[in-house]
C-alpha positions, 0 to 999 in steps of 0.5 A, spaced: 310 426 205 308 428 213 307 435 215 310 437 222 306 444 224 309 448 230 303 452 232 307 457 235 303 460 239 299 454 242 299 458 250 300 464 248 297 470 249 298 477 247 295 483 249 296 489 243 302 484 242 307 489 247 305 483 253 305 475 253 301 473 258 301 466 261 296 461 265 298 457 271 296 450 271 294 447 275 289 451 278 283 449 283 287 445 287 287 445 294 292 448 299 292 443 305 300 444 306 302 446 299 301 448 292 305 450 286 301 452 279 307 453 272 306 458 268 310 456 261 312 461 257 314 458 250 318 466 246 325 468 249 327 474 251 331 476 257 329 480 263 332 488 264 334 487 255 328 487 251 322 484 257 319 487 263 315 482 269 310 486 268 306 483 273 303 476 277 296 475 278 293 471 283 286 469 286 286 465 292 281 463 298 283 461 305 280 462 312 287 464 315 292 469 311 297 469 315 299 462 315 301 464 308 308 464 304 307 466 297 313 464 293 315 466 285 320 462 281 323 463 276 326 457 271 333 457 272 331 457 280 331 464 281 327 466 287 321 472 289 318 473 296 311 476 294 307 475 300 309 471 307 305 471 313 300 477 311 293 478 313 293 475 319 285 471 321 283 476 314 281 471 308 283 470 301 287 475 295 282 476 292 284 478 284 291 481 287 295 484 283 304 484 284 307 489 281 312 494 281 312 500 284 305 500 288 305 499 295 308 493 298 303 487 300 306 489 307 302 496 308 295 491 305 290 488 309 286 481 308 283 480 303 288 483 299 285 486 292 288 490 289 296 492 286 301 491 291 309 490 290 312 484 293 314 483 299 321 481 297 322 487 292 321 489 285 321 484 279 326 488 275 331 487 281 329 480 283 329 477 275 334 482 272 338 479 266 333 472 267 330 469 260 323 469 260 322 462 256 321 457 261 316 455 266 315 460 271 312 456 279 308 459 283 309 456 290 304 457 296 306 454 303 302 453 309 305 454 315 300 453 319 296 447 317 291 445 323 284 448 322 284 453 316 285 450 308 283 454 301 284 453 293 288 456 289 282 459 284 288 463 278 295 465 277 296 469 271 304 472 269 305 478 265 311 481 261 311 487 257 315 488 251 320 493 252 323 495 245 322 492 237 320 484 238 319 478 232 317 473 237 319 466 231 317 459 234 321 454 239 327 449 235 323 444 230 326 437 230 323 432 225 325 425 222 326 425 214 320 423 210 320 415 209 324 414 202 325 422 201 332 426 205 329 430 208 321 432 211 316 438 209 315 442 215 310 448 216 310 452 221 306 459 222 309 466 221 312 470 227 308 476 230 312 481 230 310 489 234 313 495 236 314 498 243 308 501 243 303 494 242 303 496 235 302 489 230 309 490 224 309 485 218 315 479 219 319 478 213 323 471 212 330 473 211 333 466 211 332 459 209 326 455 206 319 458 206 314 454 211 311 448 207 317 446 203 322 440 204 327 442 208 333 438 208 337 432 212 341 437 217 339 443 220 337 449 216 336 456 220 330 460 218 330 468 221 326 472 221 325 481 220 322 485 223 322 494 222 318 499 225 316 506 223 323 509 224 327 504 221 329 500 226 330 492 225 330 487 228 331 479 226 329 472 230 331 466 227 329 459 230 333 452 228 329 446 223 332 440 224 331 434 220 334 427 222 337 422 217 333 415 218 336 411 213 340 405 216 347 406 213 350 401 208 355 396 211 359 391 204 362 387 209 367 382 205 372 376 209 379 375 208 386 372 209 391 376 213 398 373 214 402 374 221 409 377 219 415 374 221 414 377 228 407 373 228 403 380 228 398 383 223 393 389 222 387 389 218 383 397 216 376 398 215 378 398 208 380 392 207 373 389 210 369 394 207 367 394 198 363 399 199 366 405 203 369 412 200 375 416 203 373 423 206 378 427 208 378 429 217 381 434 220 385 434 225 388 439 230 393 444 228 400 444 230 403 450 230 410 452 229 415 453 234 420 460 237 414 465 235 414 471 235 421 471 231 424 477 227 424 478 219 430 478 217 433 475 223 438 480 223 439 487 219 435 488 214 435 484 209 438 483 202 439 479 196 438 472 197 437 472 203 441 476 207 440 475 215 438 469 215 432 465 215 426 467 219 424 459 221 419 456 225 418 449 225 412 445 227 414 438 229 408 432 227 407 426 230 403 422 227 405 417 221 404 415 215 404 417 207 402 423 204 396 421 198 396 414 202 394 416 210 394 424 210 393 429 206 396 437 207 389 441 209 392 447 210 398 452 212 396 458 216 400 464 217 400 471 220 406 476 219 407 483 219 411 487 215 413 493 212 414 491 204 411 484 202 414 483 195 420 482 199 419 476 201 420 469 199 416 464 203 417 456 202 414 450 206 420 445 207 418 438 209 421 432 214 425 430 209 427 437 205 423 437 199 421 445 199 414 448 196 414 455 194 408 458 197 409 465 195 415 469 192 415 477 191 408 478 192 404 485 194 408 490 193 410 495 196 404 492 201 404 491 208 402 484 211 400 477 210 394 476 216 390 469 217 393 467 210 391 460 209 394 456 203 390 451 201 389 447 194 384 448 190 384 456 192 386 462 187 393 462 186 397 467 191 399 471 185 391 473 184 391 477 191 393 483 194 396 486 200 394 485 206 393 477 204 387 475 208 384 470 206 385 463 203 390 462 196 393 456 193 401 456 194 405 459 188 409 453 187 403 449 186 399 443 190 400 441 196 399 434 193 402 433 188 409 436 191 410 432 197 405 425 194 408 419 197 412 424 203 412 421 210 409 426 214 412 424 222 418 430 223 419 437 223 415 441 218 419 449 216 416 455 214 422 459 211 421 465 210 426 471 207 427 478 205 431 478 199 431 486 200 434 491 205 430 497 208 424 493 211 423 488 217 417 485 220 414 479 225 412 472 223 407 472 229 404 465 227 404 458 223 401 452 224 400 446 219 393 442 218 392 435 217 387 431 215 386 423 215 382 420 209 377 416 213 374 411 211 366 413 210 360 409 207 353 413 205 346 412 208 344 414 201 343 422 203 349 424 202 350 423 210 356 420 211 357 415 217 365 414 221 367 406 221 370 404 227 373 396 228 372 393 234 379 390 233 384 390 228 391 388 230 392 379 231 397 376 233 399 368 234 394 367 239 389 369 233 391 363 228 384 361 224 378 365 224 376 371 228 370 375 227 370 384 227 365 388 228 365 394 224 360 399 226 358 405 221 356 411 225 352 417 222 351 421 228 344 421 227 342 415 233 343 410 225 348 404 226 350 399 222 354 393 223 357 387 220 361 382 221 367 380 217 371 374 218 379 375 218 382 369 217 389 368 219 395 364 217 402 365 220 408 365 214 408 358 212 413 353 208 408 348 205 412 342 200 409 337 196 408 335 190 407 339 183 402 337 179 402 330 176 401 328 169 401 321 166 398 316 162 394 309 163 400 306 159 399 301 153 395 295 152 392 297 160 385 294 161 383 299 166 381 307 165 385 309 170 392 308 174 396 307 180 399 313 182 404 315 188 407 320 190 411 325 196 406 327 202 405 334 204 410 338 209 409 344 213 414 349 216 411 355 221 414 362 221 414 366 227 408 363 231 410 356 235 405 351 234 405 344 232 401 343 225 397 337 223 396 336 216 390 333 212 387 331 207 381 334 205 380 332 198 382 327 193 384 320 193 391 320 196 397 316 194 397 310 192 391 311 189 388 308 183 386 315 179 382 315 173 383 318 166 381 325 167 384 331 173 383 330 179 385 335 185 388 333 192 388 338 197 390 338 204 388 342 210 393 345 215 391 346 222 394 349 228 395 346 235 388 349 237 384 345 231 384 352 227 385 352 219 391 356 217 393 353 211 393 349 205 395 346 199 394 342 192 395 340 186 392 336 180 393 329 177 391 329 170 391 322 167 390 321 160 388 314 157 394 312 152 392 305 152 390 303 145 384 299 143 384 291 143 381 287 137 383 280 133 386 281 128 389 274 124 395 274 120 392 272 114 386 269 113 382 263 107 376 262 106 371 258 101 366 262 096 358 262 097 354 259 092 355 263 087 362 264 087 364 270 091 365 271 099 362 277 102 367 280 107 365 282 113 366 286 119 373 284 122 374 289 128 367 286 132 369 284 138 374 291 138 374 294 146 377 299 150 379 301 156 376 307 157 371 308 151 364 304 151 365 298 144 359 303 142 364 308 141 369 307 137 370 308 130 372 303 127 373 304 119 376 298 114 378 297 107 374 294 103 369 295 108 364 291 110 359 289 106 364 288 099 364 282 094 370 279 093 371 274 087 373 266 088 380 266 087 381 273 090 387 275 095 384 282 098 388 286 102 384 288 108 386 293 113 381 295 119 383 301 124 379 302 131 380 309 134 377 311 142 374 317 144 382 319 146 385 318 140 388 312 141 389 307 135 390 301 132 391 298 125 390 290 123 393 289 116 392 281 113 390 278 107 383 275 105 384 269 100 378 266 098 378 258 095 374 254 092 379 248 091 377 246 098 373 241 096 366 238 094 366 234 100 367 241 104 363 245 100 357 240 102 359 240 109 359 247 110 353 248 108 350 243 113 354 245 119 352 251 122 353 255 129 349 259 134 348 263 138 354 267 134 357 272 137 357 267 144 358 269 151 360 262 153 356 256 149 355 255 142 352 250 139 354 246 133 348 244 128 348 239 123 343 238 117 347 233 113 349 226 112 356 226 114 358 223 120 363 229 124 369 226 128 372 232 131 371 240 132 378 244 132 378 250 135 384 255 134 385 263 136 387 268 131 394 267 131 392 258 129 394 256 136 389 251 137 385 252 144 381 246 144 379 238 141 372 237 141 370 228 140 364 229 135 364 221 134 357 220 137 355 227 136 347 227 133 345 233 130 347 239 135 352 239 140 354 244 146 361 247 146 363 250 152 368 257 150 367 259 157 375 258 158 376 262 152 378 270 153 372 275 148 376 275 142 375 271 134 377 265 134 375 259 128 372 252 129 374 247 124 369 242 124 371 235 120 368 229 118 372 223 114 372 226 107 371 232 108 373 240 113 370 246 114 372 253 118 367 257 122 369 264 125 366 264 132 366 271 136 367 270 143 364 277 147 
């Protein structure tokens, strides 16, 4: 941390303490026309009180005396005549001495050495009640300046202590250490002496010792002096310790909108997160017809007889009790014979009534600067006269007029429910105090919000920046800058959110989907809207499978973003898997006697999931041995990601009775590439001449004839006419036939 010092007694001099004594400067200079030399005296003290100008020494060479007017000034302007136009040709004041009592300079010859009173008058007279602190100007002119000139050699000015002094150090200001609320500040001990020059001990008699930390504020330090005869005396100087940390702005951006009337306002505590409601005073307002009697006529008597003193104080600020104000305080002065005869209460603008002190005191007298406050000792704790601070009988201020609207007449009733005494209700006023919004600098400093605007209109539709200042009256400001949007009441119609699927047996993942446009009314402002989509596909549209967002923008006739609206389309994949699946189906046995099933949903596709990922199951599965002869029932189910499903029921006959002749050209007829995209070929390793090549869908149409008769061994077949699917080729020769299963992808 840094050390702030204050040499207190840098340019002061004491001569046995009882005399400050001072040094011009500068000195040495030339007097051609003028000169002037300041004495700068750092202790208070005042003239006449506690300080006499005991003396001003001064020492000047010159060729002509009389060309001189010697002038003293004191700070506040103050003027003294020493010396003007004495001494004729003579030169110098040499070691010359003004004081009072002596002979005036006026009796005196050049040079002048000696102790002259000034020419003027007497120092006492001239700076009666004038403080000593400041700088005291010794001004020399030359009325005569063609052939003599001279130096001013010294100028000295003397006081005398005339009672007890403790002299303390000028005010100290410092700012805070760095990362610290507050600053180490060090200062020297005043002197402290007696009238007669004799040194005394001061003693710190408040605020911190020299070294410590002082805090952010201001804290005085005092100090005690006391003589041999029991006299004391104090001085007290001001350490003051600046806050330098910024304060903390956390600014947000929000949406406000116009009421019907196209008007709007914003708070500080709508744009700031990190702000605190502190509680500000404001001005007292006082009630009105004071002084008034008590009772207001008579004596009094139970309950209330000769009617109730009132005094209303009327308020004119508006707003909510708990939410914008909050009751500070009543205050009241009333004089009277007999308190515990007295009921007084506080009645609100809209009658509620706090009871704030029934029957207390006694046979006492007086309630006199009483302040009702919360949070202070119940009235019933005090004693006649009540001076001081109570809360009210009936309870808080808070609780009891929560919600209350503050603007209107606020009573003060008071009766005396006893005869035989009487008095004045000479005073009442009633306290407010807001709940300001306050951000911290981290030092429990607190600094006041202001806003350079708050209040819109239909001129401001759109974005509109505020400036928010924090201000913690210690030169450290902050500001941000939060954007208030705002939109006028608005009638926006569309569509509701949309849910529909891609529909049964569609091959795209996706739908068409069309819909209502958007509308918009505006209430309060007159302005055309202009509305557009900012998101999404648009009507129409085709959407995929999943949620998509439409969002539309509005905007004013100025370009400004006012409003918008949106909705979701959610399409879901409701179209289910597609595969060959035959309605029965034969086949021949292998060599030996048995037919492996094999996988009937390979060609199985979908419009969302990938082949991939489908999960097909089928019983048997693939892979089971059947025997010749065998009629299996085979069912195949294919699921996509979306849980859609379908299932193929057939059945597989295997048989063998379909001939040698076929039996031998199976074996000598094969196809590839098998699955094909396009073209396949047809291979034949035996002697049989073929003829023809059928081919048919699943459900037996026959989809193509191919001529085989002058067929060598492989012939290409072009399927590219056929959509992906199963499909079987039946190959033929005179005496014989066999069936192949072509999947085409």
């Amino acid at each position: 941390m840094k050390k702030i010092t204050l040499l207190t007694f840098l340019l002061l001099s004491y001569v046995g303490f009882a005399q400050i004594s001072e040094t011009g400067t500068p000195l040495g200079q030339a007097i051609v026309t003028s000169a002037s030399s300041v004495a700068t005296v750092e202790p208070s003290g005042t003239i006449g009180t506690n300080f006499d100008l005991s003396s001003v020494e001064i020492d000047i060479n010159h060729t002509f005396d009389g060309d001189l007017n010697i002038t003293l000034v004191a700070p506040s302007g103050a003027t003294l005549d020493l010396s003007s136009g004495n001494g004729g040709a003579g030169d110098g004041y040499l070691g010359t001495v003004f004081e009072d009592g002596s002979p005036s300079i006026t009796t005196g010859t050049a040079p002048f050495t000696g102790s002259f009173q000034p020419e003027g008058g007497t120092f006492a007279a001239a700076f009666a009640g004038e403080p000593i602190q400041g700088d005291w100007t010794l001004q020399i002119n030359d009325t005569f300046t063609a052939g003599d000139d001279g130096v001013l050699n010294d100028y000295v000015i003397n006081f005398d202590s005339t009672v007890l002094q403790v002299i303390c150090p000028a005010d100290i200001t410092v700012d805070s250490d760095a990362g610290a609320c507050g600053a180490v500040v060090t200062f020297d001990t005043p002197f402290a002496a007696d009238a007669m020059g004799n040194e005394l001990t001061a003693t710190q008699t408040m605020g911190l010792a020299s070294g410590s930390e002082f805090p952010v504020g201001t804290t005085v330090v005092e100090y005690t002096a006391t003589d041999g005869g029991g006299t004391s005396t104090t001085c007290s100087f001001n350490v003051t310790v600046n806050e330098v940390s910024m304060p903390v702005l956390v600014c947000q951006d929000i949406t406000v909108e116009l009421d019907a009337m196209g008007m709007a306002s914003v708070t500080a505590a709508d744009l700031i997160t990190n702000g605190t409601f502190q509680p500000t005073a404001l001005p007292p307002v006082s009630g009105a017809g004071l002084p008034a009697s008590i009772p207001v006529t008579g004596t009094g008597g139970f309950p209330c007889v000769g009617g109730p003193t009132e005094s209303i104080a009327t308020v004119t600020e508006t707003g909510l009790i708990g939410t914008d104000y909050e009751i500070d305080n009543v205050e009241i002065s009333l004089n009277h014979t007999f308190d515990g005869d007295l009921e007084i209460s506080l009645v609100s603008p809209s009658g509620t009534s706090l009871d704030l002190s029934s029957d207390n005191g006694g046979a006492g007298n007086d309630f006199i600067n009483t302040v009702f406050q919360d949070g202070a000792p119940s009235v019933t704790t005090g004693s006649a006269p009540f001076t001081g601070t109570f809360q009210p009988e009936g309870g808080t201020f808070a609780s009891t007029f929560a919600g209350e609207e503050v603007n209107g007449d606020w009573t003060l009733s008071i009766c005396d429910d006893a005869g035989g005494d009487t008095g004045t209700l000479t005073d009442f006023s009633i306290t407010l105090a807001t709940n300001a919004l306050v951000v911290s600098t981290g030092c429990d400093v607190t600094s006041l919000i202001t806003l350079d605007v708050s209040s819109f209109d239909c001129d401001d539709l759109g974005a509109n920046t505020v400036t928010i200042t924090a201000d913690d009256g210690m030169g450290n400001i902050a500001t941000c800058t939060p954007t208030v949007t705002i939109t006028p009441i608005l009638d926006t119609q569309g569509p509701v959110d949309i849910f529909t699927g891609t529909g049964p047996g569609d091959g795209n993942c996706s739908t068409v989907v069309n819909y209502d446009p958007v509308t918009s009314s505006v209430t309060g402002c007159t302005t055309v809207l202009d509305i557009v989509q900012t998101g999404g596909l648009g009507s129409g549209s085709m959407f995929p499978v999943g949620t998509t967002t439409e969002e539309y923008t509005i905007f004013d006739d100025n370009g400004n973003n006012i409003g918008s609206y949106s909705f979701d389309v959610t399409i879901t994949d409701s179209s289910d898997p597609v595969f060959d699946c035959p309605s029965s189906l034969a086949v021949s046995p292998d060599d030996t006697g048995n037919y492996t099933i094999i996988d009937f949903a390979a060609d199985a596709t979908d419009n969302c999931t990938a082949s991939a990922d489908l999960v097909i199951t089928q019983d048997p599965a693939v892979g089971t041995v059947v025997a010749d002869g065998s009629v299996t029932a085979v069912t195949v189910t294919v699921t996509d990601a979306a849980g859609n499903t379908t299932t193929c029921e057939f059945d597989l006959t295997v048989d063998a009775t379909l001939g040698v002749n076929d039996v031998a050209l199976d074996r000598a007829i094969s196809m590839y590439p098998n699955p094909t995209n396009g073209q396949i070929t047809l291979r034949n390793v035996g002697v049989a001449e073929l003829t023809e090549v059928t081919i048919s869908d699943i459900n037996g149409r026959i989809v193509a004839t191919v001529d085989l008769t002058d067929m060598n061994t492989e012939r290409q077949i072009s399927l590219d006419n056929l959509a992906a699917g199963v499909y079987f080729a039946k190959i033929s020769s005179e005496n014989a036939s066999t069936v192949k299963r072509i999947i085409k992808k």
